[in-house]
C-alpha positions as CSV (number, residue, x, y, z in Angstrom):
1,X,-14.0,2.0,18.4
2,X,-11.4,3.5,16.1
3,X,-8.2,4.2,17.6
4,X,-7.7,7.9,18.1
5,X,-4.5,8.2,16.3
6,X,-6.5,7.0,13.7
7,X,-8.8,10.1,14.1
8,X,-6.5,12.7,12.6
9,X,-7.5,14.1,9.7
10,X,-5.1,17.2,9.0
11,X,-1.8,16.3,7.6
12,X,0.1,18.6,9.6
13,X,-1.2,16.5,12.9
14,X,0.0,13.4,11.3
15,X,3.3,14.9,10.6
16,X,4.1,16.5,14.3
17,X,2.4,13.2,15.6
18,X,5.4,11.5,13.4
19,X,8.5,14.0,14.0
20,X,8.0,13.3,17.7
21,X,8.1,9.7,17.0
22,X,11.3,9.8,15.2
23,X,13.5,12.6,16.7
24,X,12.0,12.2,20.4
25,X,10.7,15.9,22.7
26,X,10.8,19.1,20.6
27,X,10.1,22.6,21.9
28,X,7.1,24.1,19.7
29,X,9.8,25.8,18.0
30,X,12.0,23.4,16.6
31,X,9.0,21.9,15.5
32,X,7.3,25.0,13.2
33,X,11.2,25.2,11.8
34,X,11.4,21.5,10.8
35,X,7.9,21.2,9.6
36,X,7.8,24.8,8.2
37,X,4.8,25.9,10.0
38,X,4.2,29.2,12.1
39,X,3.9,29.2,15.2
40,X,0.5,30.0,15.6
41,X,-0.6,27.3,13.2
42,X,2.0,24.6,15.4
43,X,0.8,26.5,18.4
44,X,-3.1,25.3,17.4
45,X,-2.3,21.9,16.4
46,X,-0.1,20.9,19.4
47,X,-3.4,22.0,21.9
48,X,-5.6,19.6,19.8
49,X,-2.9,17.0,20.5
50,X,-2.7,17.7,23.6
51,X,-6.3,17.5,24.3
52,X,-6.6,13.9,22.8
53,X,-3.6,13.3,25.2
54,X,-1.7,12.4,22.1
55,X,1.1,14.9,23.0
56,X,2.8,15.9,26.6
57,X,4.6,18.5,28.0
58,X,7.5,16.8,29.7
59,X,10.0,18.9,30.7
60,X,12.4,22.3,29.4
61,X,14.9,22.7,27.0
62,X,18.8,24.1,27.6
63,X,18.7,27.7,27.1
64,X,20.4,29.2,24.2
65,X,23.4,31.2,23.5
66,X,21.5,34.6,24.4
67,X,20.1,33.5,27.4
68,X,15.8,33.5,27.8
69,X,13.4,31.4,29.4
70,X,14.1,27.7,28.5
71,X,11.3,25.9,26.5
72,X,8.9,23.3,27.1
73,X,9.6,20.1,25.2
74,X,6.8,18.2,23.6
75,X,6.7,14.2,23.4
76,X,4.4,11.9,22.1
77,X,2.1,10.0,24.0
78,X,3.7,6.3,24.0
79,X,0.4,4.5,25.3
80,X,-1.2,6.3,22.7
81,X,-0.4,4.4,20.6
82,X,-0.1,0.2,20.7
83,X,0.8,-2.1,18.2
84,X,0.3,-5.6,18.2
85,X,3.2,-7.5,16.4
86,X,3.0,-11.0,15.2
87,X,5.8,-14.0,13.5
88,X,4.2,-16.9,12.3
89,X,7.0,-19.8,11.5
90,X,6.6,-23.6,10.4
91,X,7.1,-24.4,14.2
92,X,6.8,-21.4,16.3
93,X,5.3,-17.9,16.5
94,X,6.1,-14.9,18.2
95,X,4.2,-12.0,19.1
96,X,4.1,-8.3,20.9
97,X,2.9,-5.2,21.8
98,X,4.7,-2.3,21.6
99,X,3.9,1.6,21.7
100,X,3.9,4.0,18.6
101,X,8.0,4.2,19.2
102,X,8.2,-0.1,19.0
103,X,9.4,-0.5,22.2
104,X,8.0,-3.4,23.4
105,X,5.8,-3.5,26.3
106,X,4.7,-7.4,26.5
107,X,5.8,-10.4,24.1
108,X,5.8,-14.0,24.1
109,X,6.1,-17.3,22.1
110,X,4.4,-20.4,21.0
111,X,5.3,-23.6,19.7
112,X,3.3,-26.4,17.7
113,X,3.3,-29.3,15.7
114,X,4.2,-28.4,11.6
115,X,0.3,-30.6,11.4
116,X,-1.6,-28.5,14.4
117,X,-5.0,-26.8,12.8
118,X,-4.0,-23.0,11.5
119,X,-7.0,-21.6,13.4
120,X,-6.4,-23.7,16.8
121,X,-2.6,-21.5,16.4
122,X,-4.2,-18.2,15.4
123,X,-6.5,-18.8,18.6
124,X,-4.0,-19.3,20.9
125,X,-1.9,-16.2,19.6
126,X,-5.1,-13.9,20.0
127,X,-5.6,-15.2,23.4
128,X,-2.6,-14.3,24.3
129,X,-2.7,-11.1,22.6
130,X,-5.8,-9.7,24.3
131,X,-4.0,-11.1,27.9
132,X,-1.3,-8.3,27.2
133,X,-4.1,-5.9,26.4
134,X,-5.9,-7.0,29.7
135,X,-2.8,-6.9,31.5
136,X,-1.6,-3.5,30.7
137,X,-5.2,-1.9,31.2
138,X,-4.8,-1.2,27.6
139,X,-8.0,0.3,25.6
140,X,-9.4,-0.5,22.4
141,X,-9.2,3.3,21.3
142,X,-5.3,3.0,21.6
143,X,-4.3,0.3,19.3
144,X,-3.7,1.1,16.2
145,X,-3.7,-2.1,14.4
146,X,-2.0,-5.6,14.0
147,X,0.9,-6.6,11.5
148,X,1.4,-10.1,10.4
149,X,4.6,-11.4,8.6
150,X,5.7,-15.1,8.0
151,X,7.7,-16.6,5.4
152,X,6.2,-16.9,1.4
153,X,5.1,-14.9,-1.3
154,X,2.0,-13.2,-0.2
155,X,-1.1,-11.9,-2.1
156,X,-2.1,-8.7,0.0
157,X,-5.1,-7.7,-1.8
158,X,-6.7,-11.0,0.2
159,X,-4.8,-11.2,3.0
160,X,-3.7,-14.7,2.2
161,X,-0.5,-16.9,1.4
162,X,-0.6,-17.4,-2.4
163,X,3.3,-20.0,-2.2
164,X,5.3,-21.1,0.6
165,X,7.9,-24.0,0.6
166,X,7.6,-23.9,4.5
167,X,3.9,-23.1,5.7
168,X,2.5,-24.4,2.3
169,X,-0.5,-25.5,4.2
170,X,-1.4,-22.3,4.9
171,X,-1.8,-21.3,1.2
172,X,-5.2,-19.6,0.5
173,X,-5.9,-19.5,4.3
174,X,-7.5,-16.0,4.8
175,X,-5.3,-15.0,7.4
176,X,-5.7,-11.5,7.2
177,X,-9.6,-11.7,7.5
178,X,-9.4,-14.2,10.3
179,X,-7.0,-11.9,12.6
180,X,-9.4,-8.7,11.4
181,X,-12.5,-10.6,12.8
182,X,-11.4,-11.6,16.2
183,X,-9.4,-8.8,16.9
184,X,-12.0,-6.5,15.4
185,X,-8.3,-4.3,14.4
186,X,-7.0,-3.5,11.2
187,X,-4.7,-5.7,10.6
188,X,-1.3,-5.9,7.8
189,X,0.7,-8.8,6.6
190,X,3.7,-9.0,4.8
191,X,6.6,-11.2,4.0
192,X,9.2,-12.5,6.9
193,X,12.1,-11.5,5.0
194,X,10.7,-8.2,3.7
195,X,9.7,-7.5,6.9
196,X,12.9,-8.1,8.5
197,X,14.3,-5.7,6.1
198,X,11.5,-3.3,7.2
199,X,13.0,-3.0,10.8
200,X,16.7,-2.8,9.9
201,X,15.3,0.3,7.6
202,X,13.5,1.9,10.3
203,X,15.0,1.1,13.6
204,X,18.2,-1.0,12.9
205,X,21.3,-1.2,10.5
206,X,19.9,0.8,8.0
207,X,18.3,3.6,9.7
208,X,18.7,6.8,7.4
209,X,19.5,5.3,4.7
210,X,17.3,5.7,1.6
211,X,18.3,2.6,-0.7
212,X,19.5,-0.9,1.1
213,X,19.7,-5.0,0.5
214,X,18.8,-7.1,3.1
215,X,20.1,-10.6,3.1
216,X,18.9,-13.1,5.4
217,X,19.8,-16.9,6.3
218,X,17.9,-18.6,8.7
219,X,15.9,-22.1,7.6
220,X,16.4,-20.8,4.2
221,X,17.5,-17.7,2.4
222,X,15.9,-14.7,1.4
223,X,16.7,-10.8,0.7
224,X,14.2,-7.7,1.0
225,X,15.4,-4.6,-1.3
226,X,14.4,-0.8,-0.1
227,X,14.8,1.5,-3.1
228,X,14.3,5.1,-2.6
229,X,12.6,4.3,0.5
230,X,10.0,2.2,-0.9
231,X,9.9,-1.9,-0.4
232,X,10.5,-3.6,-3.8
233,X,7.9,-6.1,-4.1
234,X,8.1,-7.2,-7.9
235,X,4.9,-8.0,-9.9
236,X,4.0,-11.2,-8.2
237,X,5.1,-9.9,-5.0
238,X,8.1,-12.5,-5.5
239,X,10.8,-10.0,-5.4
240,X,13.8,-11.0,-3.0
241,X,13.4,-14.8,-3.7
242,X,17.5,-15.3,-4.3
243,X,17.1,-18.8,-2.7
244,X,15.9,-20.0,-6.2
245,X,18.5,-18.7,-8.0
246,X,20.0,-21.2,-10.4
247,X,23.5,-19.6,-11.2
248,X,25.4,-22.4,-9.4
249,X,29.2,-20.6,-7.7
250,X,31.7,-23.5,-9.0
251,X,33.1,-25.3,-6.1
252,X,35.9,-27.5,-6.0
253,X,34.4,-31.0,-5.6
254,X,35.6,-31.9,-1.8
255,X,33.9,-28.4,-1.0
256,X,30.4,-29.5,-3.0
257,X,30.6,-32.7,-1.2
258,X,30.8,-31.1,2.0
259,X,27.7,-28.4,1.7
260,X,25.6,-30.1,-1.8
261,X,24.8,-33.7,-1.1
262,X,21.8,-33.4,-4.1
263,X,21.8,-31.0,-6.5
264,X,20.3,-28.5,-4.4
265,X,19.4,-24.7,-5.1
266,X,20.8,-21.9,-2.6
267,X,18.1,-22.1,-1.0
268,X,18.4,-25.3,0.3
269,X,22.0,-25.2,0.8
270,X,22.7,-22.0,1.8
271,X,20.4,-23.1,5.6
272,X,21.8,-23.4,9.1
273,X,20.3,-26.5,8.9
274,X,22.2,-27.5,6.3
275,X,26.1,-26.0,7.8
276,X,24.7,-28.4,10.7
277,X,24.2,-31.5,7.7
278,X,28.0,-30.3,6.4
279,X,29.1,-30.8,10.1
280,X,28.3,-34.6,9.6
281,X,29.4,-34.9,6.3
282,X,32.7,-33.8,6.7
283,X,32.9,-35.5,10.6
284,X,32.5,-38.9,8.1
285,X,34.8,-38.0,5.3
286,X,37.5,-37.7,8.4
287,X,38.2,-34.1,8.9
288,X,39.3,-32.9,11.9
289,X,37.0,-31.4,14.1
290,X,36.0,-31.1,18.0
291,X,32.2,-31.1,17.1
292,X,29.6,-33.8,17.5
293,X,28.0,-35.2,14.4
294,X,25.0,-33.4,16.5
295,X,26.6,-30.0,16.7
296,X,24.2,-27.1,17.3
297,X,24.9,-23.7,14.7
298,X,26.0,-21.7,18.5
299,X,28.6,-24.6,18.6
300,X,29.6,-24.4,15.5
301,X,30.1,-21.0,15.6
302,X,32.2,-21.3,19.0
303,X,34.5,-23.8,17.2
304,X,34.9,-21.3,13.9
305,X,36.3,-18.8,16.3
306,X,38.2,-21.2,18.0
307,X,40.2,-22.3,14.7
308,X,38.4,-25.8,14.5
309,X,39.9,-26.7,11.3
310,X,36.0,-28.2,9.9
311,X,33.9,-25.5,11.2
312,X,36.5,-22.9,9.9
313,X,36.8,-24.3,6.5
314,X,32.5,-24.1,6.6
315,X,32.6,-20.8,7.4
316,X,35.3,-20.1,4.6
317,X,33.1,-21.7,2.1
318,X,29.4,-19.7,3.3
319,X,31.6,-16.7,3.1
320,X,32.7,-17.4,-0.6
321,X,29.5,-18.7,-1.7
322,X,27.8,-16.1,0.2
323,X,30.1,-13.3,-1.1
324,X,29.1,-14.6,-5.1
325,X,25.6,-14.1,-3.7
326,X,26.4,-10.1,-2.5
327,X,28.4,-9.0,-5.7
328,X,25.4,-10.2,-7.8
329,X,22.7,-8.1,-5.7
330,X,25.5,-5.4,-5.6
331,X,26.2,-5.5,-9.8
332,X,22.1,-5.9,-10.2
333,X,21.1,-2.9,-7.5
334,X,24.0,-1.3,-6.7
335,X,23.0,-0.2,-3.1
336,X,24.9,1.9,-0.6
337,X,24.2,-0.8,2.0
338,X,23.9,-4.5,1.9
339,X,22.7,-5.9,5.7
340,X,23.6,-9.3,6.7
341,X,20.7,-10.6,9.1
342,X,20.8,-14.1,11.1
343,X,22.7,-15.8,13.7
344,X,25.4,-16.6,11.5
345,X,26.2,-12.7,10.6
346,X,25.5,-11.5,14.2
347,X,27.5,-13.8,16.4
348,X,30.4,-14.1,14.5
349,X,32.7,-12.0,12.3
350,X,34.3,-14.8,10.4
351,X,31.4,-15.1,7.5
352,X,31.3,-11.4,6.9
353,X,34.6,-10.9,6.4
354,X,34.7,-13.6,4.0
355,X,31.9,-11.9,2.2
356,X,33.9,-8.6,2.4
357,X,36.8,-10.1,1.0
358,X,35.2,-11.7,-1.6
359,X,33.1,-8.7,-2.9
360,X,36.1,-6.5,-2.8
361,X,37.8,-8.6,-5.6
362,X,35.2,-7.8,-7.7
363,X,35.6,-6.7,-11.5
364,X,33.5,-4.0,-11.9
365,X,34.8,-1.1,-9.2
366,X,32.4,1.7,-9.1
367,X,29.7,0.0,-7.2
368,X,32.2,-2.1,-5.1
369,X,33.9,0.4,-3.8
370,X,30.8,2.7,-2.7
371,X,28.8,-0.1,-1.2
372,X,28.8,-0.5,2.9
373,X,28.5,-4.3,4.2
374,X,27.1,-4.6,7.7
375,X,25.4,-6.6,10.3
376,X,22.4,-6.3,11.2
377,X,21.3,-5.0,14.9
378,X,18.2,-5.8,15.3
379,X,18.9,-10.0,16.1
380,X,15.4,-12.0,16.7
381,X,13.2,-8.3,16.9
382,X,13.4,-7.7,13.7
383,X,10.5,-9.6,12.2
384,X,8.1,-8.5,15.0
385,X,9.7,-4.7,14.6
386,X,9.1,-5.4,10.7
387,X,5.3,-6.2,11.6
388,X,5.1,-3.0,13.5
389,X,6.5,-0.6,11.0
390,X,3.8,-1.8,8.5
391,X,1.1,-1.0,11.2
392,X,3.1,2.7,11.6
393,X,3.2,3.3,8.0
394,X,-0.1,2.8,7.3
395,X,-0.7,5.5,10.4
396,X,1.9,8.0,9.4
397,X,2.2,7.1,5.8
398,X,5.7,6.2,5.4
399,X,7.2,6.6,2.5
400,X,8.3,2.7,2.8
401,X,5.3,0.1,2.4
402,X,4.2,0.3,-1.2
């Protein structure tokens, strides 16, 4: 059964159907001004709304200035509405549902072997999925479809992974088919990292803004580029792929010792696995440190903002490294924003202020000096918010997914 959002065929229902979603309950009136429709018209497509239980009454306005009766506030239906959100990683998965305003109403996580069968994983996730939807009485008519990301350059006109260093056995699997057929929902995929970048636009750092870099370091590194609102995919869908860039930073040779033990692209060094590897390295060439040649990236981080001379020096060098990184992006794209997503952005202030500094020596001033650097706020949602704003822009037809 198709979902009944899915039913609306006027544009104007689509668009109250969205205002409500973003600014929250509206009086009838505040809706006609913002969407520039009478009230008559508003008057007839809120009752249709309303009648599909799409929309509620839920509650009255303040009164105004000159006094009157106060007036009733529209909101949108949250159980309307259900997503279902899903993070495939070499290891792990995660997974949701939210309602049309992705909040989330049930999640949950897997792990597995990197060798496990891709369908015995997908199986389990959709078991799960459908437990949610059992749990919270949830019916088929109400969901309005499934979106996928992972990490990997994607061909979306099949659904499938066409290159992944991490999940390359999942290349050519038809992953958008299989979660169609046993979900019997439509169902979107999309790129980790461009994802990520998808829920900082909508509901995180970079909410409002029209034109944003995203960069990203988690088991690798990765950026996802909005411009004018739309998602930059490139022509092989590769756009974003900075971990393969070969301009090597120069480093003073003790530093490339510590973070390059091969000659290694960004992408392989710039990893929390390997500021974990740099912990050991420089724990044998004799620096001084409190850490454990085992040190975990939330130790790490506690020592970096406890002045341990090793892990401070580390987050120095990302910083530097990192800020070369930024003032290429910024010279290439010039955005107003650049987002700094991961653990090592959002639990410590030490990288990005190296990265500010850095950028803020740069030659060329115009586009240094307008640019914004922030962390992002969205943490470990992000990806599964990502998923669901694919889902809510194929609904609502944001101007974001192209």
């Amino acid at each position: 059964m198709e979902c009944y959002l899915r039913t609306l065929r006027g544009i104007n229902e689509i668009r109250v159907v969205r205002a409500l979603c973003e600014e929250g309950a509206l009086s009838r009136a505040a809706l006609a001004n913002m969407l520039n429709l009478s009230r008559a018209a508003l008057t007839i497509i809120t009752q249709k709304l309303a009648d599909k239980n799409l929309i509620l009454e839920v509650g009255k306005g303040t009164s105004t200035d000159r006094g009157g009766r106060r007036e009733v506030l529209l909101s949108v239906n949250q159980r309307a509405g259900i997503i279902l959100s899903i993070e495939l990683e070499v290891e792990y998965a995660q997974f949701a549902m939210m309602d049309i305003n992705a909040a989330f109403i049930d999640r949950g996580r897997i792990t597995y072997a990197k060798e496990t069968p891709i369908e015995k994983i997908l199986d389990e996730i959709i078991l799960k999925l459908k437990a949610f939807i059992e749990k919270e009485n949830i019916y088929e008519k109400h969901i309005i479809g499934v979106g996928i990301c992972l990490p990997g350059i994607l061909d979306y006109d099949k659904g499938t992974l066409r290159e992944s260093y991490t999940l390359g056995r999942w290349q050519d699997f038809r992953l958008r088919e299989y979660i169609e057929n046993n979900l019997n929902l439509p169902t979107f995929i999309e790129n980790d990292v461009k994802a990520l970048t998808l829920g900082e636009f909508q509901f995180g750092a970079g909410k409002n803004v029209t034109d944003l870099v995203c960069l990203w370091i988690g088991d690798g590194i990765g950026a996802g580029i909005i411009v004018n609102n739309q998602l930059l995919h490139g022509s092989t869908s590769s756009a974003g792929e900075i971990g393969y860039n070969e301009d090597k930073l120069l480093l003073l040779k003790e530093d490339a010792l510590l973070v390059n033990d091969a000659d290694k692209n960004w992408g392989q060094i710039l990893t929390l696995n390997n500021l974990r590897s740099a912990v050991r390295r420089g724990k044998e060439q004799g620096w001084q440190t409190e850490l454990e040649m085992n040190a975990t990236i939330e130790q790490i981080i506690e020592a970096a903002e406890a002045n341990d001379p090793l892990a401070l020096h580390l987050f120095k060098l990302f910083g530097k490294i990192l800020g070369s990184v930024c003032s290429n992006l910024i010279y290439t794209l010039n955005p107003p924003l650049v987002i700094l997503s991961g653990a090592l952005f959002e639990e410590s202030t030490i990288v990005v202020d190296e990265i500010r500094q850095y950028v803020a020596k740069g030659i060329l001033r115009t586009p240094i000096e307008s640019v914004s650097i922030k962390s992002a706020k969205l943490g470990e949602e992000a990806m599964l918010l990502g998923a669901a704003a694919l889902v809510l822009d194929d609904l609502f037809h944001f101007p974001v997914y192209h």
